[in-house]
LOMARTOR-818087 format. One record per residue (C-alpha): x, y, z. Coordinates in steps of 0.1 Angstrom, whole numbers, plus 2048, in hexadecimal, padded with zeros to 3 digits. Layout:
XYZ ...
% end
This chain:
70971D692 6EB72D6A5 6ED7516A7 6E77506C9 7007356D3 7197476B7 71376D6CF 7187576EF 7327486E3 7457696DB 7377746FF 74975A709 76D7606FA 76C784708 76477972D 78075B72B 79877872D 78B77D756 79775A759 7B776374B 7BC785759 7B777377D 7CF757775 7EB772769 7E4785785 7E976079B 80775778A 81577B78C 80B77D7B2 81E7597B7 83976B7A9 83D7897BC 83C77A7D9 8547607D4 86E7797CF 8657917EC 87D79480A 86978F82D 87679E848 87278285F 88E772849 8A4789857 8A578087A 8BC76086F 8D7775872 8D5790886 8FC7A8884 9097A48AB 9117C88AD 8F27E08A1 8F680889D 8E581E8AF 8C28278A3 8AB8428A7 88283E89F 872860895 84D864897 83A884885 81A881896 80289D88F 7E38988A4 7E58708AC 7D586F8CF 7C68518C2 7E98398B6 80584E8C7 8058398EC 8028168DB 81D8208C1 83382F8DC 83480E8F2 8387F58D2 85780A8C8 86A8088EF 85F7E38F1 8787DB8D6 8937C98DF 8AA7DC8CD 8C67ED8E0 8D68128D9 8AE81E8D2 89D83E8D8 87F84D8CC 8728728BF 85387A8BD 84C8988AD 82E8A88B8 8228BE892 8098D88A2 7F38C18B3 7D68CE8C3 7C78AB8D5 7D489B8EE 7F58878E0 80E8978F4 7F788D914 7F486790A 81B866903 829878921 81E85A93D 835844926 85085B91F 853863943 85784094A 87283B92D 88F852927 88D845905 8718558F8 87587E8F3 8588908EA 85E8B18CF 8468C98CB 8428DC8A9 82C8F88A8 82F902884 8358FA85D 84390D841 82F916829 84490380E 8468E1823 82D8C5828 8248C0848 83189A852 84F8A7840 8598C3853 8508B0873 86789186D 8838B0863 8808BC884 883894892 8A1890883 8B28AA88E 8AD89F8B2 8B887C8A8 8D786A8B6 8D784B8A3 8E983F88C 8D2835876 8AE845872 88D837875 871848867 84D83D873 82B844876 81984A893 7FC82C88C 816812889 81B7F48A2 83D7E48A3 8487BF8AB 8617C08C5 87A7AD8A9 8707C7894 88D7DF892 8A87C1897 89A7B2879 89E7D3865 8BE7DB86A 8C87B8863 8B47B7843 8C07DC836 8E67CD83D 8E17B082C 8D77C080E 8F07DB813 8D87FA80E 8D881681C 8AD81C825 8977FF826 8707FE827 8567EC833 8317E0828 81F7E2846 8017C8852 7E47DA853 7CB7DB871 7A77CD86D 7937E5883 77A7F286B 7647E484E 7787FB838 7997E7842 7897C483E 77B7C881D 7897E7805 7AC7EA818 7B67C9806 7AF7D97E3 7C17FE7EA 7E07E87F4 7DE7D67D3 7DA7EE7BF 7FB7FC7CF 8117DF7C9 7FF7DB7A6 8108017A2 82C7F77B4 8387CF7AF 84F7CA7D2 8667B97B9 86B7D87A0 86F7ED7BF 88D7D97C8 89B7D27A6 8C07DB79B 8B57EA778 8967FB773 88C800798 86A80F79A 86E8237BE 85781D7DB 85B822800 840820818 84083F833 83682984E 85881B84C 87982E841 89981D850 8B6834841 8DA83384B 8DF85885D 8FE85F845 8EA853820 8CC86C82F 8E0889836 8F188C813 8CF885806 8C78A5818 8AF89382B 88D89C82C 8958C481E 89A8AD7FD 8788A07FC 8648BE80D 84E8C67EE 8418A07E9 82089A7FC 82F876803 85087880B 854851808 8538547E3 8668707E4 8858607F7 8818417E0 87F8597BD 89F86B7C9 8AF84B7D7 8AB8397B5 8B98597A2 8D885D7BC 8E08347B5 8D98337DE 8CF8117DF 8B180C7F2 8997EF7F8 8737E2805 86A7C2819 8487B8826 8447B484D 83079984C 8207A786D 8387B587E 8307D8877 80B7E0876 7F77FC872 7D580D877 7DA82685B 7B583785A 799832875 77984185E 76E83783E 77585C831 79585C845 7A083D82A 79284C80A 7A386B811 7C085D81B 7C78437FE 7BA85B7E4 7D88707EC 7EF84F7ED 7DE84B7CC 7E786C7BE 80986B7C5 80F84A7BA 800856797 81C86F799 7FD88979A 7F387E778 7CD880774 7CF868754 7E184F764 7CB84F784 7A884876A 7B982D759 7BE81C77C 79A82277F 78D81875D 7A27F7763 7947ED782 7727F0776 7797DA756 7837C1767 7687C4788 74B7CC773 7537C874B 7607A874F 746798761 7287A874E 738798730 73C776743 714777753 70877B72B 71E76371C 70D74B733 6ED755732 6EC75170C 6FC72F710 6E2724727 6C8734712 6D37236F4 6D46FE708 6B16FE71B 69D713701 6976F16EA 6AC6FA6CD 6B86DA6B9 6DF6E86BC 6FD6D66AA 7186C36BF 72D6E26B4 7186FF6C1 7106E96E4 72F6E56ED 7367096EA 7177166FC 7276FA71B 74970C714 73972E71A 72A72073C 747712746 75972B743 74074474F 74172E771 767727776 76F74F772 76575E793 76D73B7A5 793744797 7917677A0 78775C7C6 79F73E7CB 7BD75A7C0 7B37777D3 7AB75E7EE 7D07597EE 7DD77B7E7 7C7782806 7D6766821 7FF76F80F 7F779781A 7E778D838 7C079A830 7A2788839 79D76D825 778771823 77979081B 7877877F6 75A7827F2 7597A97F1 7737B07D5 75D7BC7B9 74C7D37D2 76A7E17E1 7807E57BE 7617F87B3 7698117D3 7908167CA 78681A7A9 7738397B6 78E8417CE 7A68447AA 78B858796 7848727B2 7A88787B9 7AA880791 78F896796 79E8AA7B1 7BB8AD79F 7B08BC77F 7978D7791 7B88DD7B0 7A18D47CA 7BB8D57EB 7C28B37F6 7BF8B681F 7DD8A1830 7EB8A6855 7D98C7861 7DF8DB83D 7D08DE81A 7E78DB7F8 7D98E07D8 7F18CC7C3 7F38D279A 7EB8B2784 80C8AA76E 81189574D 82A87D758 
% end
């Protein structure tokens, strides 16, 4: 065989695993989703008679969400409802954008809390000094740049008693405000789920535990002899902290996607996102600076790697066809293979994040900027290693913790 057909040919082999890597991650995606509760479903069969509830909001300087979020909870049209919002040493104007609508609904108490212990993260402490306030029976914990469906909470409660658990959460829909959102959101998420599988989360046997702090529905009696939020008030994100202790208490516990009817506008700058999912990042890796590089290294196999391997493979093929070589039937249709193959790989890996995308309710178009966005939470991964091996403080609502890298 030609040694340049033979060395395309091998080219070749090595980039058909992109088209297979995307077609696993297809099948896998089909998958998942197929087995995920939506919280729509729910509203089939709403109980007649619903417990009281009470929403508590931590809001540490959210001038900017805290009035739409405020309205979108009291337009629910779920009855027995009031709302905390806890006020965590703000020093812009959220308590003067809330008080017009808490004025105008009884519902709606503002808290103010003007100080942390040293040995408590901030949102922590704040949605400690919520629940005590709270009257509910059961306990919603929420953040501050959410939007909620008025069928929202109904749809919940039905959902978490259906499944008989005793705290259920939520993937939100995220907003689409800023480039950042249209085009390297979609990746952060997946590399989430990819950490996290929504159906491990709410297997039986061998639950991987997840819960998204943006939505925390506990039954009031299951989160007091937790110990509520005292028993999470070293963890940076006390969602994966509830879950962790949830899964080793046998609480059973559970996750649904909103399909909508919760969104959120989580970060509103480009360094507001990095930051922000780099510490997402960090203690999803259980603060494991080995496990966040191999997150890296894996994204940039298959966004750069892969297709360098592909481009070659088909270069030599082409190469080898139009260069006037006399080539066996043998070696031709290898150097076609290689191009075919070279073609149909990133048409496969757009068709299934094209429908990844539309399922989790991205842009569609936006799919075109994968490479160069995976290549941006692959950085996002590395620097959060970084800053864990030389304790650079991770900044997170108005204070700095400088958190020690572990083995697990």
């Amino acid at each position: 065989m030609d040694p340049l057909v033979t060395v395309s040919t091998l080219l070749a082999i090595a980039s058909a695993g992109e088209c297979i890597v995307w077609m696993v991650f297809a099948f896998r995606s089909f998958r998942e989703w197929r087995a995920t509760p939506f919280l729509a479903d729910a509203l089939r069969n709403v109980p007649a008679e619903l417990p009281t509830m009470t929403v508590v909001i931590p809001a540490h300087n959210e001038q900017r969400v805290a009035a739409a979020c405020a309205r979108s909870v009291l337009a629910s049209d779920y009855p027995g409802l009031d709302v905390v919002f806890v006020l965590d040493r703000c020093t812009d104007g959220t308590r003067a954008a809330l008080e017009p609508i808490a004025a105008a609904d009884p519902r709606l108490r503002i808290v103010d809390n003007a100080s942390c212990p040293d040995d408590w993260a901030g949102k922590c402490n704040a949605a400690r000094v919520g629940a005590s306030h709270a009257r509910g029976e059961l306990l919603l914990f929420a953040d501050a740049d959410t939007r909620f469906d008025p069928q929202l909470l109904r749809a919940s409660v039905s959902m978490m008693r259906a499944r008989a658990v005793k705290m259920l959460s939520l993937f939100s829909a995220p907003t689409h405000d800023h480039w950042f959102e249209l085009l390297v959101q979609p990746v952060t998420s997946l590399m989430l789920l990819k950490r996290f599988p929504i159906s491990r989360i709410n297997a039986n046997r061998w639950r991987r535990p997840f819960a998204n702090g943006q939505f925390m529905l506990f039954d009031r009696a299951a989160y007091e002899a937790m110990g509520g939020h005292a028993a999470v008030k070293d963890d940076l994100l006390e969602d994966l902290g509830f879950a962790r202790r949830m899964r080793k208490a046998r609480i059973p516990q559970a996750v649904a996607v909103s399909g909508g009817m919760l969104r959120v506008s989580m970060y509103d700058s480009w360094k507001a996102f990095t930051t922000g999912w780099k510490r997402i990042y960090i203690e999803s890796c259980y603060r494991n600076p080995r496990r966040l590089r191999s997150e890296a290294r894996q994204i940039l196999a298959i966004v750069l790697v892969l297709p360098v391997l592909r481009t070659a493979s088909v270069v030599l093929a082409a190469v080898a066809l139009l260069d006037g070589r006399a080539l066996d039937e043998g070696a031709r249709a290898f150097a076609v293979g290689a191009i075919v193959v070279g073609v149909a790989a990133p048409l496969v890996r757009l068709l299934t994040l094209a429908g990844v995308y539309r399922v989790a309710q991205f842009p569609v178009w936006s799919a075109i900027f994968f490479p160069g966005a995976a290549i941006s939470v692959a950085g996002i991964f590395s620097e959060g290693a970084r800053d864990l091996a030389s304790r650079t403080p991770v900044r997170w609502g108005g204070r700095a913790y400088v958190l020690e890298p572990t083995d697990q």
